[in-house]
Residue, then its C-alpha position, 0 to 999 in steps of 0.5 A: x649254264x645247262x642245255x635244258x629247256x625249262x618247259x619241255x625239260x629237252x635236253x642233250x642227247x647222244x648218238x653216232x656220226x656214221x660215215x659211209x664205212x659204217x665207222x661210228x664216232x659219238x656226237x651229241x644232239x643239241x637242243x635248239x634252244x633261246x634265252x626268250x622274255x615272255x610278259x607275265x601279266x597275272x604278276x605284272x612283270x617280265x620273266x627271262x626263260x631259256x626255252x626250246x621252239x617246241x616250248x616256245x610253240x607250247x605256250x603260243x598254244x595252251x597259254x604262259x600262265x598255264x604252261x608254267x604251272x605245268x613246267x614247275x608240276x614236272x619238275x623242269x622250271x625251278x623259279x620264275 
């Protein structure tokens, strides 16, 4: 399974470990990401999304449903 969350599309990123010399060693940077069930009311049913805390801080913020459409509109949620 992907490291993407399906609202905010956040995914890994890669850079540098920099020690004290200066030496540089690729790393990457994960996403802090939850598998979350939110309750979608206009269906009557619960939905299972794996989703980052600035997803999860979005849809307290603007709304699922609305949140959703968005998502699918960018091309991020695939189904739901």
């Amino acid at each position: 399974m992907s490291k993407v969350c399906q609202i905010t599309g956040r995914r890994v990123q890669i850079g540098n470990n920099v020690s004290h010399s200066k030496r540089r060693t690729r790393r990457t940077f994960e996403p802090n990401l939850r598998m979350k069930r939110f309750y979608l009311a206009e269906e009557k049913r619960w939905i299972r999304l794996k989703i980052s805390a600035a997803g999860i801080r979005e849809i307290e913020k603007n709304g699922l449903q609305a949140t959703l459409l968005k998502a699918k509109k960018a091309g991020f949620l695939l189904k739901y």
